[in-house]
N, C-alpha and C positions, 0 to 999 in steps of 0.2 A: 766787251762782255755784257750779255743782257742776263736780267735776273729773271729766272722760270717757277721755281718753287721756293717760297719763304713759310718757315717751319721750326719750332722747337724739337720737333719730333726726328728723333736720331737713326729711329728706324727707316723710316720715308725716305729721308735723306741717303741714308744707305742705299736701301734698294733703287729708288731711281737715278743716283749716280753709280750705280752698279749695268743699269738698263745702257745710259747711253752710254758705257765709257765698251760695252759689250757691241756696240751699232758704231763705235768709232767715235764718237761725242768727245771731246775731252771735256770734264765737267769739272769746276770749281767751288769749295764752300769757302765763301764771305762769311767774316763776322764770328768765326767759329774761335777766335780765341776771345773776344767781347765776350760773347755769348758763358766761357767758363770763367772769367774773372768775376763776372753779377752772381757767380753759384747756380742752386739749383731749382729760382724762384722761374724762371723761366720768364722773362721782361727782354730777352732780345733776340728774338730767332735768327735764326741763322738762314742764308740766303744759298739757293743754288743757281748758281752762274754757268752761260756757257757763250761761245761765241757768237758774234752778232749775226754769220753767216750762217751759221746753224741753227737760229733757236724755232727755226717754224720746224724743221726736220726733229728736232728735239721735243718740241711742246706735239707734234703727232704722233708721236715712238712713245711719249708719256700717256698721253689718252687715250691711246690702244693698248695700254698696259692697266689699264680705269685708273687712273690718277688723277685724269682731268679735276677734282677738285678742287687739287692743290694747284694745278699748273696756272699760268697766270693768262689769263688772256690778250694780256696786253704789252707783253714783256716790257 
């Protein structure tokens, strides 16, 4: 699994694992129970994972959807 978007933001998260899982993506969030044991100061974002065979098919489904800022260029 490569990491594509790292994000506090619950809504981003949503919608772009809504994008790929809609393109056949199976998308994963890391860290997502870290993330609610620290509360709601926000010090661990949460990581969006998908497989390693997918993530360039993944990180271009996101950039044509304008996300690119979040998306990682470097998985």
């Amino acid at each position: 699994m490569r990491e594509i978007i790292r994000t506090n933001d619950d809504v981003l998260l949503g919608f772009a694992r809504a994008l790929l899982r809609d393109a056949g993506i199976d998308a994963t969030i890391a860290d997502e129970h870290m993330s609610i044991l620290e509360g709601s100061i926000g010090v661990l974002p949460r990581r969006l994972m998908v497989p390693d065979g997918e993530w360039q098919r993944a990180r271009s489904l996101l950039v044509d959807a304008d996300l690119g800022q979040w998306v990682k260029s470097d998985g």
